[in-house]
Chimera marker file (.cmm) of the C-alpha trace (Angstrom):
<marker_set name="trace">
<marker id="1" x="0.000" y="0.000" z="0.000" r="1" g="1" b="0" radius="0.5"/>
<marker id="2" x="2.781" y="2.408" z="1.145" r="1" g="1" b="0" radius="0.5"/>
<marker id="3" x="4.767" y="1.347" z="-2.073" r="1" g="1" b="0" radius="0.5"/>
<marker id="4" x="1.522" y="2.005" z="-4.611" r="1" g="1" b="0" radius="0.5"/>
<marker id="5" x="1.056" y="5.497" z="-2.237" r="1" g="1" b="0" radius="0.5"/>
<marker id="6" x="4.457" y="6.689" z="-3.360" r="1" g="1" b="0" radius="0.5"/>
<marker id="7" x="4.635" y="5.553" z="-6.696" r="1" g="1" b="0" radius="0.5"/>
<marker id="8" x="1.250" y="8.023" z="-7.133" r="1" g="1" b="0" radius="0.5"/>
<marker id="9" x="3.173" y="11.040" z="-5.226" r="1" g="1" b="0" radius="0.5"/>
<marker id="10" x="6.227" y="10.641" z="-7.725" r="1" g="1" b="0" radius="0.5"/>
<marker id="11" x="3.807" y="10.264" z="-10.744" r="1" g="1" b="0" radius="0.5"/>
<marker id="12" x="1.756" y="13.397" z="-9.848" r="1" g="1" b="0" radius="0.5"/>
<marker id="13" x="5.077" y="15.312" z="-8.778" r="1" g="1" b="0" radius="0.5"/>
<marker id="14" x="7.063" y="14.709" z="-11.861" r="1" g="1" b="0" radius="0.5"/>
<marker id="15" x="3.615" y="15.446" z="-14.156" r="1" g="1" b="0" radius="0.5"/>
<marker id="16" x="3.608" y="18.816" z="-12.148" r="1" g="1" b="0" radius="0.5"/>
<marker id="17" x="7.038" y="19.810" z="-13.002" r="1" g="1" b="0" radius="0.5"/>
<marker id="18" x="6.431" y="18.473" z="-16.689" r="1" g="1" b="0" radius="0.5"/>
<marker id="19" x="3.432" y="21.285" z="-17.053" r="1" g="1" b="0" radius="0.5"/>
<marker id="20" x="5.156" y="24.026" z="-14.789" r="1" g="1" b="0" radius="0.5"/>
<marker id="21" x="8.641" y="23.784" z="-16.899" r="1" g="1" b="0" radius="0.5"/>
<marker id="22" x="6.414" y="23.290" z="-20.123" r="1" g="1" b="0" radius="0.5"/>
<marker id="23" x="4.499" y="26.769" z="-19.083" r="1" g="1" b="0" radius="0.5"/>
<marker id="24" x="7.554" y="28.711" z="-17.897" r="1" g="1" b="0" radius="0.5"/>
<marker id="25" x="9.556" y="27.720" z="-20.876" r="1" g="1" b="0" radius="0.5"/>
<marker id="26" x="8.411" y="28.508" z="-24.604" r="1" g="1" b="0" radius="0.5"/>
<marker id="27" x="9.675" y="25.475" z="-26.812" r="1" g="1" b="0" radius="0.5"/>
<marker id="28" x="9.289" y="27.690" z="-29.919" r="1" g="1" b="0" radius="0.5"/>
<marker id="29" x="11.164" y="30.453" z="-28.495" r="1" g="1" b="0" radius="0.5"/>
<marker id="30" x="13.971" y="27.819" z="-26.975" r="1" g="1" b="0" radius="0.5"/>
<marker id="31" x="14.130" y="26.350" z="-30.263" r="1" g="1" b="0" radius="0.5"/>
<marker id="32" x="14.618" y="30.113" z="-32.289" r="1" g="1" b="0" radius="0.5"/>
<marker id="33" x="17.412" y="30.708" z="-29.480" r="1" g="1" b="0" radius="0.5"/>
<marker id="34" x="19.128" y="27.677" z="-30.082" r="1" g="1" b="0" radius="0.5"/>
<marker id="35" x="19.163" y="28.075" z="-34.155" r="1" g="1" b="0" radius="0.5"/>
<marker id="36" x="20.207" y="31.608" z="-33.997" r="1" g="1" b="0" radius="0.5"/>
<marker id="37" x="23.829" y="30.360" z="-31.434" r="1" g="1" b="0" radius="0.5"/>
<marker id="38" x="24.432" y="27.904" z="-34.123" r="1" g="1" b="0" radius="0.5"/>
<marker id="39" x="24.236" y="30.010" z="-36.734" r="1" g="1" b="0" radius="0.5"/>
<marker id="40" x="26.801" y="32.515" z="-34.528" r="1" g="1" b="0" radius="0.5"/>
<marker id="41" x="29.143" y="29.943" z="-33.839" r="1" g="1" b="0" radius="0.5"/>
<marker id="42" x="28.950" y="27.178" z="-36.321" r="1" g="1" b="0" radius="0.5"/>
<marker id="43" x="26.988" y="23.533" z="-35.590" r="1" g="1" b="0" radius="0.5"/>
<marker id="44" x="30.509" y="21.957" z="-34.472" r="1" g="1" b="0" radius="0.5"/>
<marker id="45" x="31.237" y="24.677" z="-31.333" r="1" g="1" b="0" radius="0.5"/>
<marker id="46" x="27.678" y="24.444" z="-30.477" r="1" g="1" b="0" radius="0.5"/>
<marker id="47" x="28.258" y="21.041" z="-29.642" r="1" g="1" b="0" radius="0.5"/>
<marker id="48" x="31.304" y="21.373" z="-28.048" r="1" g="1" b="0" radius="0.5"/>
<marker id="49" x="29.666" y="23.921" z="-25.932" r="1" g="1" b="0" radius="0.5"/>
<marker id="50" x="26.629" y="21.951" z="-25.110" r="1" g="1" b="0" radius="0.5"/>
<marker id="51" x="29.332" y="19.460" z="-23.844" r="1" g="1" b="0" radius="0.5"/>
<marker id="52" x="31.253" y="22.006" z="-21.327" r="1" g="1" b="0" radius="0.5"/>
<marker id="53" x="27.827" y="22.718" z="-20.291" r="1" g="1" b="0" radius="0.5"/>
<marker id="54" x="26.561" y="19.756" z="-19.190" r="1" g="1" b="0" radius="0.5"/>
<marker id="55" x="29.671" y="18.526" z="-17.706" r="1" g="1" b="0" radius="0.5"/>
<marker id="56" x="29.428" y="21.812" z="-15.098" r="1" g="1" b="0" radius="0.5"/>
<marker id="57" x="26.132" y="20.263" z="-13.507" r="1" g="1" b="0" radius="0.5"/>
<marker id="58" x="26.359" y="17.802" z="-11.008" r="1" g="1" b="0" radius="0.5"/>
<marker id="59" x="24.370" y="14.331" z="-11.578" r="1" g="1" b="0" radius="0.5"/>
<marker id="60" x="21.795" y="13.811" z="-9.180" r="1" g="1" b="0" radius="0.5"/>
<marker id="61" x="19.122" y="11.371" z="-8.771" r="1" g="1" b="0" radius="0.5"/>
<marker id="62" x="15.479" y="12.121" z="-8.727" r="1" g="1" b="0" radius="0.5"/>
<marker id="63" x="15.031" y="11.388" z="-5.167" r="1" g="1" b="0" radius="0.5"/>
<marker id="64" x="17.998" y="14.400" z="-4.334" r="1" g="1" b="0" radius="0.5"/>
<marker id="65" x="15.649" y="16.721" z="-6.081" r="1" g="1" b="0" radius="0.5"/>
<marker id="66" x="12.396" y="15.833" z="-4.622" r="1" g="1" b="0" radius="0.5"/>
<marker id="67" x="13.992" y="15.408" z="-1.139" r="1" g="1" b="0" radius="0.5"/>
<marker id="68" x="15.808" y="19.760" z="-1.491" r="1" g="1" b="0" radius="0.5"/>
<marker id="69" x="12.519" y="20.616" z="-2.787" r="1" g="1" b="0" radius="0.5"/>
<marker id="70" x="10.477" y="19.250" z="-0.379" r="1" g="1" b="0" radius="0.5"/>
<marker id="71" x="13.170" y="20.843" z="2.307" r="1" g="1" b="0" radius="0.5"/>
<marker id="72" x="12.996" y="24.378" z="0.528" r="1" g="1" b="0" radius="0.5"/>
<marker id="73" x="9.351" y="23.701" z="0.151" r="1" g="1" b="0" radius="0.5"/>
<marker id="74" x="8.688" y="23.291" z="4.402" r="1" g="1" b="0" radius="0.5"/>
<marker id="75" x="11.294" y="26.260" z="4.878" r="1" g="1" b="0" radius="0.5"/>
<marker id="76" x="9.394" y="29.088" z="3.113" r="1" g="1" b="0" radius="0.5"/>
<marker id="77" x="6.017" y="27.933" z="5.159" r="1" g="1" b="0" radius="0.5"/>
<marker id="78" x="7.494" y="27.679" z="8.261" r="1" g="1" b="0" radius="0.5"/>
<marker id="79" x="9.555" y="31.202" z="8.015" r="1" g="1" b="0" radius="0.5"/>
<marker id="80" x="7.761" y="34.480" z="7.905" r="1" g="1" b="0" radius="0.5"/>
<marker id="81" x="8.640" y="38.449" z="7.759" r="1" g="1" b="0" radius="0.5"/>
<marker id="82" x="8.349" y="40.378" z="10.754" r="1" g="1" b="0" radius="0.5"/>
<marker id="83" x="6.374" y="43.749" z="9.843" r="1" g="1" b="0" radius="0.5"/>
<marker id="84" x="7.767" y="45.958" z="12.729" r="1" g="1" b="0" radius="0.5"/>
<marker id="85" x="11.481" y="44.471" z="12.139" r="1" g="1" b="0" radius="0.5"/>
<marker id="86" x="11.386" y="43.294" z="8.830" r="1" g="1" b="0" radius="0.5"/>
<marker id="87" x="13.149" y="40.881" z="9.703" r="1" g="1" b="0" radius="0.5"/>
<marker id="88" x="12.763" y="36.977" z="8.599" r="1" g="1" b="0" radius="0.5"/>
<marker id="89" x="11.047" y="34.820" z="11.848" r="1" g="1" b="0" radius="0.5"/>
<marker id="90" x="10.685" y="30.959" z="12.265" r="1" g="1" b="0" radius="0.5"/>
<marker id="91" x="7.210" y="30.524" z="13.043" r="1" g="1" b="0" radius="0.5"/>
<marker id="92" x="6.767" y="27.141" z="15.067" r="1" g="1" b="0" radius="0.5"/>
<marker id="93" x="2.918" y="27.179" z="15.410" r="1" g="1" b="0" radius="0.5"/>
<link id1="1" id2="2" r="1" g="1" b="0" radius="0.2"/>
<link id1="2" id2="3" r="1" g="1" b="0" radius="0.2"/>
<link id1="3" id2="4" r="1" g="1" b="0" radius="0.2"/>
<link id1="4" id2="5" r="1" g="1" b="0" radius="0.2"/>
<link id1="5" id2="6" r="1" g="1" b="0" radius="0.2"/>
<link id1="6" id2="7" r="1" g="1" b="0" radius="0.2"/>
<link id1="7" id2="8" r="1" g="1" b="0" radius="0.2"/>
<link id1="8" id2="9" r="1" g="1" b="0" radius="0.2"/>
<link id1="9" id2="10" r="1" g="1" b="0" radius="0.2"/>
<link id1="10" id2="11" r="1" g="1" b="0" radius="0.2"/>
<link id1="11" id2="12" r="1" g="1" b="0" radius="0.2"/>
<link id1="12" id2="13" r="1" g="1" b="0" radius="0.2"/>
<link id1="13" id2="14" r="1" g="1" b="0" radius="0.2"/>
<link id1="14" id2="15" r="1" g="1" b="0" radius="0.2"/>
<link id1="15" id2="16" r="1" g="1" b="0" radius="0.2"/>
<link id1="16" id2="17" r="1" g="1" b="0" radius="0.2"/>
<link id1="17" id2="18" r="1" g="1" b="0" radius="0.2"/>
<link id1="18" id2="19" r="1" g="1" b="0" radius="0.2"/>
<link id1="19" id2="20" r="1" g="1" b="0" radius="0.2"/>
<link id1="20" id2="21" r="1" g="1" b="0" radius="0.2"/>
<link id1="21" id2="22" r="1" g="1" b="0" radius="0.2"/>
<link id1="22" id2="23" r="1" g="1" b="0" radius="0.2"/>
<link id1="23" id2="24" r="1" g="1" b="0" radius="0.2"/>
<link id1="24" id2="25" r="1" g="1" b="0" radius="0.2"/>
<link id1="25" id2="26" r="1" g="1" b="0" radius="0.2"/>
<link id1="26" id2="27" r="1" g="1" b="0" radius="0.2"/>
<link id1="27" id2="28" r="1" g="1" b="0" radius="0.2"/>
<link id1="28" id2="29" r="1" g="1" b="0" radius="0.2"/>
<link id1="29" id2="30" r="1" g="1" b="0" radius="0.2"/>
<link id1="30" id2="31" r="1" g="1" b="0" radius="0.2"/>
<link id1="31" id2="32" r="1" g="1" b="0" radius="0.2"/>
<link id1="32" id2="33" r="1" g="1" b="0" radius="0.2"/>
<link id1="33" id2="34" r="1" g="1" b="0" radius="0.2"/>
<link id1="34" id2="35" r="1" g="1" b="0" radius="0.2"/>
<link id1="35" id2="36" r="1" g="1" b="0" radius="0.2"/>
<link id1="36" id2="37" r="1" g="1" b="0" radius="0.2"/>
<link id1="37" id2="38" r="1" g="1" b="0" radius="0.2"/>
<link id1="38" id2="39" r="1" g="1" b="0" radius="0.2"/>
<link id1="39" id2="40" r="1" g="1" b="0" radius="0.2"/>
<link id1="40" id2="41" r="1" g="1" b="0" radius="0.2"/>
<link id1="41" id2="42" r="1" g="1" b="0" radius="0.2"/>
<link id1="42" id2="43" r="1" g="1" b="0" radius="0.2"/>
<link id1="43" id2="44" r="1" g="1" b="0" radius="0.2"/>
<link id1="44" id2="45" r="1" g="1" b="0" radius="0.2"/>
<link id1="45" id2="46" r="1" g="1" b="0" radius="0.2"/>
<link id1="46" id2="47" r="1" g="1" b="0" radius="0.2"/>
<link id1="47" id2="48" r="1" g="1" b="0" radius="0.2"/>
<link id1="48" id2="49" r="1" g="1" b="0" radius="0.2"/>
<link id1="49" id2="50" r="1" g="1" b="0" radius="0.2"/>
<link id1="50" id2="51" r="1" g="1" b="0" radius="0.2"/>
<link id1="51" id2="52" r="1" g="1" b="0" radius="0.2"/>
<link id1="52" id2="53" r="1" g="1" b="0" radius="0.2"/>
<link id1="53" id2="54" r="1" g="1" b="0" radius="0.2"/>
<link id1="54" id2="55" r="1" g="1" b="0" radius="0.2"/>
<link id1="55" id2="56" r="1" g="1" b="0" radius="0.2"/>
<link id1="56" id2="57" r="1" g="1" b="0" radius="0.2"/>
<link id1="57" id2="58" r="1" g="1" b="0" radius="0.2"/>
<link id1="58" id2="59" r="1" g="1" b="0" radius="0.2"/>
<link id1="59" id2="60" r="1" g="1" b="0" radius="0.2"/>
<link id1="60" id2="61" r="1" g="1" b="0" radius="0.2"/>
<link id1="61" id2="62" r="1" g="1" b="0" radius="0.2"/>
<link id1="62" id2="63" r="1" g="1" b="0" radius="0.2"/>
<link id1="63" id2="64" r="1" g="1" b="0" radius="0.2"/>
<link id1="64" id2="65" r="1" g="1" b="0" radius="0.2"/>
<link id1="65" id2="66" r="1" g="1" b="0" radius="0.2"/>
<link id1="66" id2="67" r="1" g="1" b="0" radius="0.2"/>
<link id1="67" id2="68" r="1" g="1" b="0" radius="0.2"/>
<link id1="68" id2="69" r="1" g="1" b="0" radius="0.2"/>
<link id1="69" id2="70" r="1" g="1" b="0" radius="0.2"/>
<link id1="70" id2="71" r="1" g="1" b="0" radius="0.2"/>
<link id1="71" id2="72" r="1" g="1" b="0" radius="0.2"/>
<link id1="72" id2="73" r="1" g="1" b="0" radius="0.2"/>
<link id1="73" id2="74" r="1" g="1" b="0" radius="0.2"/>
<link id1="74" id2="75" r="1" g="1" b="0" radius="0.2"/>
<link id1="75" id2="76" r="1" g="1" b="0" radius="0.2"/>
<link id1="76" id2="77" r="1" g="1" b="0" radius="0.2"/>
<link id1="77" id2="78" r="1" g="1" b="0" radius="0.2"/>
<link id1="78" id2="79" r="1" g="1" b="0" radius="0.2"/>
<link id1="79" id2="80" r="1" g="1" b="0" radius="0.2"/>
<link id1="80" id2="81" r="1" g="1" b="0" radius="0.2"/>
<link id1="81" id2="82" r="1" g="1" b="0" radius="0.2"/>
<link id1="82" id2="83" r="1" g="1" b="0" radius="0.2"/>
<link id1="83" id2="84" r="1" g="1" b="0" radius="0.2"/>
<link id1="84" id2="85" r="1" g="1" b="0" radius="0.2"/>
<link id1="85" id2="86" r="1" g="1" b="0" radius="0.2"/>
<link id1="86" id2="87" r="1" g="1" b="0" radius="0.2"/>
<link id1="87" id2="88" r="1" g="1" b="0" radius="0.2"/>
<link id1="88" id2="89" r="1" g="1" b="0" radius="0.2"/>
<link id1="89" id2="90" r="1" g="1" b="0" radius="0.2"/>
<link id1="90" id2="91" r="1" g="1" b="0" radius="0.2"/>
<link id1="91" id2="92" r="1" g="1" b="0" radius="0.2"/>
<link id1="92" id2="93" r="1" g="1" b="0" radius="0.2"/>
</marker_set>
C-alpha cells in the first residue's frame, strides 16, 4: 500500500514539473534561441559547448531533487517576515 502510495506522489510530482517547466519555458522560443547560437558559432562549437555545459552540472538522482525541494518547500512555510522588524522569523505554530 505504502509502495503504490508513493509511486502516485512521484507520478503526480514529476507530471507537475512536466506542465510548470512546459508553461515557464516557450519550446518555440527555446528552439529560435538555439538556431540563432548555431548560426553565430557554427553547428561543431555548439556542440562542443553543449558538452562544457553539461559537464558543469552535477548528476543527481530524482530522489535528491524531490527530497531539497520538499526541504525548501517546508522552509518558506514555516519562516515568515516580521512587519515591525522586517526581519525573517521561524514561526513554530
Amino acid at each position: 500500500m505504502a509502495d503504490s502510495i508513493i509511486e502516485q506522489s512521484l507520478s503526480d510530482f514529476t507530471t507537475e514539473i512536466y506542465y510548470h517547466c512546459c508553461k515557464e519555458v516557450d519550446i518555440i522560443e527555446f528552439q529560435e534561441t538555439e538556431n540563432k547560437l548555431i548560426n553565430l558559432i557554427n553547428k561543431e562549437n555548439f556542440e562542443i559547448f553543449q558538452l562544457i555545459f553539461n559537464k558543469n552540472f552535477i548528476a543527481t538522482s530524482f530522489a535528491q531533487v524531490f527530497l531539497q525541494v520538499v526541504i525548501k518547500e517546508l522552509i518558506l512555510a514555516l519562516t515568515a517576515r516580521d512587519i515591525e522588524t522586517d526581519n525573517e522569523i521561524f514561526r513554530l505554530f
